[in-house]
C-alpha positions as CSV (number, residue, x, y, z in Angstrom):
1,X,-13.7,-71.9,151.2
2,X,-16.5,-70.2,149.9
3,X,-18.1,-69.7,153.4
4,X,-15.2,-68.2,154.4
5,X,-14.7,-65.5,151.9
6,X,-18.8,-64.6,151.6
7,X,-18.3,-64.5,155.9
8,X,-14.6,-62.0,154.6
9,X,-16.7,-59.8,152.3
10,X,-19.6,-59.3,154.6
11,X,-18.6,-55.8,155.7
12,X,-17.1,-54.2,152.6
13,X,-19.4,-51.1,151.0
14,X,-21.4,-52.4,148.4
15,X,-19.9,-50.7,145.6
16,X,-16.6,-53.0,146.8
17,X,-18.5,-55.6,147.3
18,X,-20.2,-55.5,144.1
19,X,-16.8,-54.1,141.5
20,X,-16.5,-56.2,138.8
21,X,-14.2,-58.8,139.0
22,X,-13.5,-59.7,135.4
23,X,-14.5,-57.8,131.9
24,X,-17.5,-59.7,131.0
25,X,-19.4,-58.9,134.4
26,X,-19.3,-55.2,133.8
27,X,-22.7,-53.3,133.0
28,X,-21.9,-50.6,130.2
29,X,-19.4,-49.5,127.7
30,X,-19.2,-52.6,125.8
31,X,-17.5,-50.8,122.5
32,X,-14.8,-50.2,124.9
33,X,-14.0,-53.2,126.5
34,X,-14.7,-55.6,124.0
35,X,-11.6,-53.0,122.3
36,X,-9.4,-53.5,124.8
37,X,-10.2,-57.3,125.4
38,X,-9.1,-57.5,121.0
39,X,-5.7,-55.5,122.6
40,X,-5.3,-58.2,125.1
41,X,-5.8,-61.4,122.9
42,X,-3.0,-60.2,120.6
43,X,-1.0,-59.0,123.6
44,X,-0.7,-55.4,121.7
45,X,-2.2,-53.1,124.6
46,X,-1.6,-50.0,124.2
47,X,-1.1,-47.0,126.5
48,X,-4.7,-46.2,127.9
49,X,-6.5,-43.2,129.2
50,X,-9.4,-43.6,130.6
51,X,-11.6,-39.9,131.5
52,X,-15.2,-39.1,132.1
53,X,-17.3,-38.4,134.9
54,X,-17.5,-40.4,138.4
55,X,-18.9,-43.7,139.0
56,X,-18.8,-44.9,135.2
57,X,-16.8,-47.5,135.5
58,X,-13.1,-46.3,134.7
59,X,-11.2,-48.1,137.6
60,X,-13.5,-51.1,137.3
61,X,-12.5,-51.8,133.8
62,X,-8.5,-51.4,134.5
63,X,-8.7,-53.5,137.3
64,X,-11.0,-56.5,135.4
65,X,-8.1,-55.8,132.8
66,X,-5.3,-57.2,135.2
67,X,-6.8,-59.6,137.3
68,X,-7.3,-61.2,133.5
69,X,-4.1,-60.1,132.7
70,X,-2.4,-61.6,136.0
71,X,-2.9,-64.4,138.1
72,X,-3.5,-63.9,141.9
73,X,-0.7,-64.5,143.3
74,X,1.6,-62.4,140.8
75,X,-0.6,-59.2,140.8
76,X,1.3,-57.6,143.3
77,X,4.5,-57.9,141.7
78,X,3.1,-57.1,138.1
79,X,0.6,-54.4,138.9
80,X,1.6,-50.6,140.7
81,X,-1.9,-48.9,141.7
82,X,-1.6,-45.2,142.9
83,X,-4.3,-43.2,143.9
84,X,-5.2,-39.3,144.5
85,X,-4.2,-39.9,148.1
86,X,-0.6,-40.8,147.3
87,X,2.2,-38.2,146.7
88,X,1.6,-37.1,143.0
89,X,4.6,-34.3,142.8
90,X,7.6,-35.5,140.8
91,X,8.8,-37.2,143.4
92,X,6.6,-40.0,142.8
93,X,7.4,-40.6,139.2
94,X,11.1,-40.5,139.7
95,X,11.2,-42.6,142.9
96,X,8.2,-45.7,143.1
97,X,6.7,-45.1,139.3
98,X,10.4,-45.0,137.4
99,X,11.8,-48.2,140.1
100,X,8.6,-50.1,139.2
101,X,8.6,-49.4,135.6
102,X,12.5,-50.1,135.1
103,X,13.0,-53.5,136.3
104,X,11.9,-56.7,134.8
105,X,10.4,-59.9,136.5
106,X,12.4,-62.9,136.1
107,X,9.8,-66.0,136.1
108,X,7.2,-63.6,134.6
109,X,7.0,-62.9,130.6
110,X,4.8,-59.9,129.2
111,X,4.7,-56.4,130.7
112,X,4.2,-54.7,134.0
113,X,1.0,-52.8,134.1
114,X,0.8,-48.9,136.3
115,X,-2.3,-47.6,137.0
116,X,-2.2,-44.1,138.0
117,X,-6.1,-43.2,139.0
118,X,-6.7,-39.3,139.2
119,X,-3.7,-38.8,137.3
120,X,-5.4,-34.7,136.8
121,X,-4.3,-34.3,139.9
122,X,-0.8,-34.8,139.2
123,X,1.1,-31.5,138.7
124,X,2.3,-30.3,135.2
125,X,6.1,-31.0,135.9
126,X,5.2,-34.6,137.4
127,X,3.1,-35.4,134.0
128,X,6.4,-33.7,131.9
129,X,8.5,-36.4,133.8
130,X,6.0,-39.2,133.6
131,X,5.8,-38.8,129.7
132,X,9.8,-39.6,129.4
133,X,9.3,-42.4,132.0
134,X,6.3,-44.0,129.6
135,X,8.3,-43.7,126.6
136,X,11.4,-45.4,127.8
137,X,10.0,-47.8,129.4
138,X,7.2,-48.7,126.9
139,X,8.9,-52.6,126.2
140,X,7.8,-54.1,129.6
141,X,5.8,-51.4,131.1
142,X,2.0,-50.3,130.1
143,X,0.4,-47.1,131.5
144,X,-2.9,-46.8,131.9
145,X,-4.3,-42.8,133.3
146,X,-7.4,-42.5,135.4
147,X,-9.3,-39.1,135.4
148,X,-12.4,-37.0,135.2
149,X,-11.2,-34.1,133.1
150,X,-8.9,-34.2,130.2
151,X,-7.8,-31.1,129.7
152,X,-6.2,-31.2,132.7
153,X,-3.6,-34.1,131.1
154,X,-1.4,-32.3,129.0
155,X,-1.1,-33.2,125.1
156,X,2.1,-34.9,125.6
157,X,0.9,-37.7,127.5
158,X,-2.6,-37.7,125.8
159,X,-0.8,-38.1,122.2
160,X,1.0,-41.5,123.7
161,X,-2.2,-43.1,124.9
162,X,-5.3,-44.8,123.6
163,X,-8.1,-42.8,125.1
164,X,-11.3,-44.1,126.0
165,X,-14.0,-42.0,127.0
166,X,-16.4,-43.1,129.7
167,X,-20.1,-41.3,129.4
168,X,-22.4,-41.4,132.4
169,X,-24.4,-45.1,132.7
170,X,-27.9,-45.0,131.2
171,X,-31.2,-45.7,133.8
172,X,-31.8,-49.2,132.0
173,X,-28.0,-50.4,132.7
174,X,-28.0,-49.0,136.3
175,X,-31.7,-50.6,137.0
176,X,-30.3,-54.0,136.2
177,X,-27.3,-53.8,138.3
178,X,-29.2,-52.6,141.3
179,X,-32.3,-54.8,141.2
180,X,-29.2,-57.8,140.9
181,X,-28.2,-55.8,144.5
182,X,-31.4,-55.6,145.7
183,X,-31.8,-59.6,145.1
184,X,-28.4,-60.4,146.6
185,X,-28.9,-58.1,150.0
186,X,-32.5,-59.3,150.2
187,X,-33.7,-55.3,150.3
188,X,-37.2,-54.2,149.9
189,X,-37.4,-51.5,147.3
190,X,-40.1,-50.2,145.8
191,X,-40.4,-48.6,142.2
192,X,-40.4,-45.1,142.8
193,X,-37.8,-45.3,145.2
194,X,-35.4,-47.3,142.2
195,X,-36.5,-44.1,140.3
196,X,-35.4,-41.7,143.0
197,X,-31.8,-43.5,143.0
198,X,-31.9,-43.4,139.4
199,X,-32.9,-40.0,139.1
200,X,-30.3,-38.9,142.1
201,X,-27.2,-40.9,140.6
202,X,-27.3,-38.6,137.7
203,X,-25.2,-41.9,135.5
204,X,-23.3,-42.4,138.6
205,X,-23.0,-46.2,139.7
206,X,-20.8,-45.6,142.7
207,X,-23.9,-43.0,143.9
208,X,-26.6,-45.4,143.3
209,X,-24.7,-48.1,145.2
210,X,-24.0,-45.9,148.0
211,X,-27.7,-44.4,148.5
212,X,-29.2,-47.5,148.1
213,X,-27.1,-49.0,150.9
214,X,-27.3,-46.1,153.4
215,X,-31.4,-45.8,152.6
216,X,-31.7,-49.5,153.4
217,X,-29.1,-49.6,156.7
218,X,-31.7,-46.5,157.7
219,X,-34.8,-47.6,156.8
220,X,-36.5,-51.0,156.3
221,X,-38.2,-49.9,152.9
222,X,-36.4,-48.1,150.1
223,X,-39.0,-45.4,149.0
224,X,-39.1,-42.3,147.8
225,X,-39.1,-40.9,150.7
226,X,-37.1,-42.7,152.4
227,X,-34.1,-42.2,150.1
228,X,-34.7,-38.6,149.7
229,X,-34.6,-38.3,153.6
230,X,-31.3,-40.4,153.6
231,X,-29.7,-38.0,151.4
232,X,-31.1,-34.6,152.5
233,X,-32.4,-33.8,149.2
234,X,-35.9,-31.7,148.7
235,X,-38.8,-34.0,147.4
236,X,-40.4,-33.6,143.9
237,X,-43.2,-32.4,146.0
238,X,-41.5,-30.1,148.5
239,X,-39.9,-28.1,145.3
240,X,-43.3,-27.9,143.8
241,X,-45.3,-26.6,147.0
242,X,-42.0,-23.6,147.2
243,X,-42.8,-23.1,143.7
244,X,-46.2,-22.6,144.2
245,X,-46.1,-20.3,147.5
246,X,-43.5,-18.4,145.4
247,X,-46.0,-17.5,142.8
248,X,-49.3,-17.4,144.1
249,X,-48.5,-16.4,148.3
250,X,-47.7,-12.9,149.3
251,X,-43.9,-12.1,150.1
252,X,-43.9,-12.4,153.6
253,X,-46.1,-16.2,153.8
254,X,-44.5,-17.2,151.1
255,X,-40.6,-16.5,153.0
256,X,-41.9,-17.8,156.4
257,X,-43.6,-21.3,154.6
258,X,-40.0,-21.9,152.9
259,X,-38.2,-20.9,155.9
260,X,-40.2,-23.6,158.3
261,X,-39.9,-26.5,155.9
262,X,-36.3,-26.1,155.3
263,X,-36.0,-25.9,159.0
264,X,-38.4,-29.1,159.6
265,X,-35.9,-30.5,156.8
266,X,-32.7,-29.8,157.4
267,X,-32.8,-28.3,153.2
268,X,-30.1,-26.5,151.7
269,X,-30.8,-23.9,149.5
270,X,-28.0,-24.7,147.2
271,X,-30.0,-28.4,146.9
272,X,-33.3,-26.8,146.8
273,X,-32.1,-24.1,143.6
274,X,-31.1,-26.4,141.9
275,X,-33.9,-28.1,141.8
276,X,-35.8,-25.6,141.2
277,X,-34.1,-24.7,138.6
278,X,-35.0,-27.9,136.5
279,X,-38.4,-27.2,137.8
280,X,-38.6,-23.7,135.9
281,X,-38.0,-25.5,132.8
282,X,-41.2,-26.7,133.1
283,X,-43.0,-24.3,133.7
284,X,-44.6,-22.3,131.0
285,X,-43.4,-19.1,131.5
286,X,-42.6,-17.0,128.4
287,X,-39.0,-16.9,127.1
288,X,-37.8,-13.7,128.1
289,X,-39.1,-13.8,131.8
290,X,-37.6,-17.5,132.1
291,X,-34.3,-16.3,131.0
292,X,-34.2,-13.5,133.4
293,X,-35.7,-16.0,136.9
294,X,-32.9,-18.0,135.3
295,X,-30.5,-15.9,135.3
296,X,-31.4,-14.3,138.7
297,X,-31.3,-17.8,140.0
298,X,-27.7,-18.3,138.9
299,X,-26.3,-15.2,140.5
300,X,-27.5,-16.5,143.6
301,X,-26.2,-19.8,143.2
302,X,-22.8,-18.0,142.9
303,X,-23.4,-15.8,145.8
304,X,-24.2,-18.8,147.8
305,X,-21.2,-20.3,146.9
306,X,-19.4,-17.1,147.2
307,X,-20.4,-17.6,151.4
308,X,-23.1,-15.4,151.6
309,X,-26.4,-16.2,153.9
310,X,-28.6,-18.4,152.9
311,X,-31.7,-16.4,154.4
312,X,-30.7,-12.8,152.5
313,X,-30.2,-15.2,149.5
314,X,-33.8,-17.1,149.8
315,X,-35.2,-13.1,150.2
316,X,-33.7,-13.0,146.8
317,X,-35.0,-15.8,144.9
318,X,-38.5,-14.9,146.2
319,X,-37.7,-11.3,144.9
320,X,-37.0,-12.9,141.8
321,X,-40.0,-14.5,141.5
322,X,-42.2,-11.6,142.7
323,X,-40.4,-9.7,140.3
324,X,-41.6,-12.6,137.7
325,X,-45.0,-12.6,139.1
326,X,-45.8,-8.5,138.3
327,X,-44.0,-8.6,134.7
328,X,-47.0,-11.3,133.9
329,X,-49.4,-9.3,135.7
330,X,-48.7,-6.4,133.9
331,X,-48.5,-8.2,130.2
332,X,-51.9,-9.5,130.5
333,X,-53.5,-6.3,131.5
């Protein structure tokens, strides 16, 4: 049986193949699921909304949450999963959502359990609806709301819910989860490229997961480079060569050196601002020049988004840096 279902779950994606199964195998957040695992044990859970960024852990934790909740063979019947990529106009909430919630299981005690992941995209009348559906409903059904920005859930629905919020997962949790990965998939990683994944993910588990597998399906060693290759992202090293040509090259090298690498690269310039941006930080530039190269490099972060060209727009962050290099020129003579 068991060769069978590790043969079944050979091809999932990793971050499938790796989800938590139950509450005590997930990596982060303990505060809130050792809460909700309290709810559980005296069968008072409440309401939940779950919010916070991407890849933290929020559908994870819901879904550990009813496979303890439910045995296998009654999870279909007592859990209703809907997803950004079903209908979520009020259509929805009066048809599948208010059928689900309404009815009672005969052999089953307890409460039904709806989980409604990226419930911000749901509209403001199908959230209005939704609110009268959890309240009349509350005795056998339990509601628990998915999503990455709260504000976008109005106050109705957020007053009737327990809300837990989800922060980004710190390097040490991520590390252990992906060097457990790393063991299971037999992958050769070294330990700047776990730092480039790390540093990449930005708290995001899902990311990690998904880098990690693409850099080692592409490459046989999970580097730095190799994973910065994978994902089309400038190296530490790239942004700091631009840097330098930007402030110690002439205009016109300095253009036509940036110009050939992001060519040879295939680099963005929205990718290759914002790094540079971080970069700047470190730099030690006086205040008011750093605020104005800052500033300068955020109107042309909106102008790229705006759909302007990326060459007029790299002529303008070396401007802004020329521009940078004659103010200190000037203040020291």
């Amino acid at each position: 049986m068991e060769a069978t279902e590790r043969t079944t779950h050979t091809n999932l994606p990793w971050v499938e193949k790796y989800r938590p199964s139950c509450l005590d195998d997930l990596i982060s957040h303990r505060d809130i699921t050792s809460t909700i695992q309290r709810f559980m044990q005296e069968d008072r859970l409440p309401h939940l909304l779950f919010y916070g960024p991407p890849g933290t852990g929020k559908t994870s934790t819901i879904l550990a949450c009813a496979k303890t909740l439910y045995k296998p063979k009654e999870f279909n019947s007592m859990v209703l999963e809907l997803n950004a990529s079903d209908d979520r106009g009020i259509g929805i909430v009066r048809g599948p959502i208010l059928s689900f919630a309404s009815t009672r299981t005969l052999f089953k005690s307890g409460f039904k359990l709806v989980i409604l992941d990226e419930a911000d995209a749901m509209t403001r009348d199908a959230q209005n609806a939704l609110r009268r559906v959890i309240e009349k409903f509350t005795e056998n059904t339990r509601f628990c709301l998915i999503c990455n920005y709260l504000s976008k859930i109005i106050p109705a629905i957020q007053s009737r819910c327990t809300r837990f919020r989800f922060a980004p997962i710190s390097p040490e949790q991520m590390i252990s989860r992906l060097e457990y990965v790393i063991a299971q998939e037999s992958v050769k990683c070294t330990k700047d490229g776990m730092q480039s994944l790390i540093t990449l993910a930005k708290g995001d588990m899902r990311k990690a997961l998904n880098i990690l597998q693409c850099t080692a399906l592409a490459s046989d060693e999970v580097s730095e480079l190799t994973v910065y290759v994978c994902t089309g992202q400038p190296l530490p090293s790239d942004i700091a060569n631009m840097i330098q040509w930007m402030l110690n090259d002439d205009y016109s090298t300095a253009y036509k050196k940036i110009m050939e690498l992001k060519t040879l690269k295939g680099l963005g310039l929205q990718d290759i601002i914002t790094e540079v941006h971080i970069y700047v930080h470190r730099i030690d530039f006086p205040s008011n020049i750093r605020v104005r190269l800052l500033d300068k490099l955020g109107n042309i972060e909106y102008q790229l988004a705006s759909g302007t060209s990326e060459k007029i727009q790299l002529g303008a962050m070396l401007g802004a840096f020329q521009v940078v290099r004659d103010v200190i020129a000037t203040s020291n003579t």
